[in-house]
C-alpha positions, 0 to 999 in steps of 0.5 A: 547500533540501531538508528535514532527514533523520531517522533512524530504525532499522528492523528487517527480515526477514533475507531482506528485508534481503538483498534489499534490499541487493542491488537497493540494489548493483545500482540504485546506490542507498542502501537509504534510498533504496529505503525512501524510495521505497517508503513515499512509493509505499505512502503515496501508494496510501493517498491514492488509496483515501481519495480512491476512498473520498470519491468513493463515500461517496453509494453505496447500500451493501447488507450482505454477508447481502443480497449472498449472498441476492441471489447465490442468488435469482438462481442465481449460486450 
C-alpha cells in the first residue's frame, strides 16, 4: 500500500505553469506527477553532492587568495 498524498499549494511562474501544463497533456501525465518526479530528482542530486562531500571531507583544503597566488606565480594568469 502506498503512502497517503498530501496536499499542497504551489505557486508558479505563469510561463512555468504553462509549460508545465503542456508537457503534463503531451506525456499523459498529471502535473503532480511532473512535480513529483522533479523534486524526488533535485532531492536526489542533493544526497549525491552531501555524499561527494563526506567522500573528500579528508582533502587538504587551500583559500581562494592562495589559489590565485599559486595561479600567478605559475603564470597561469
Amino acid at each position: 500500500m502506498s503512502e497517503p498524498l498530501k496536499r499542497s499549494t504551489i505557486y508558479f511562474d505563469a510561463a512555468l505553469h504553462t509549460a508545465l501544463r503542456l508537457k503534463a497533456a503531451h506525456s499523459h501525465r498529471s502535473v503532480s506527477e511532473i512535480v513529483n518526479d522533479a523534486v524526488r530528482a533535485a532531492l536526489a542530486e542533493d544526497q549525491e553532492d552531501l555524499s561527494a562531500f563526506e567522500d573528500r571531507v579528508a582533502e587538504p583544503t587551500i583559500s581562494y587568495e592562495a589559489l590565485l597566488n599559486d595561479l600567478k606565480a605559475h603564470g597561469k594568469i
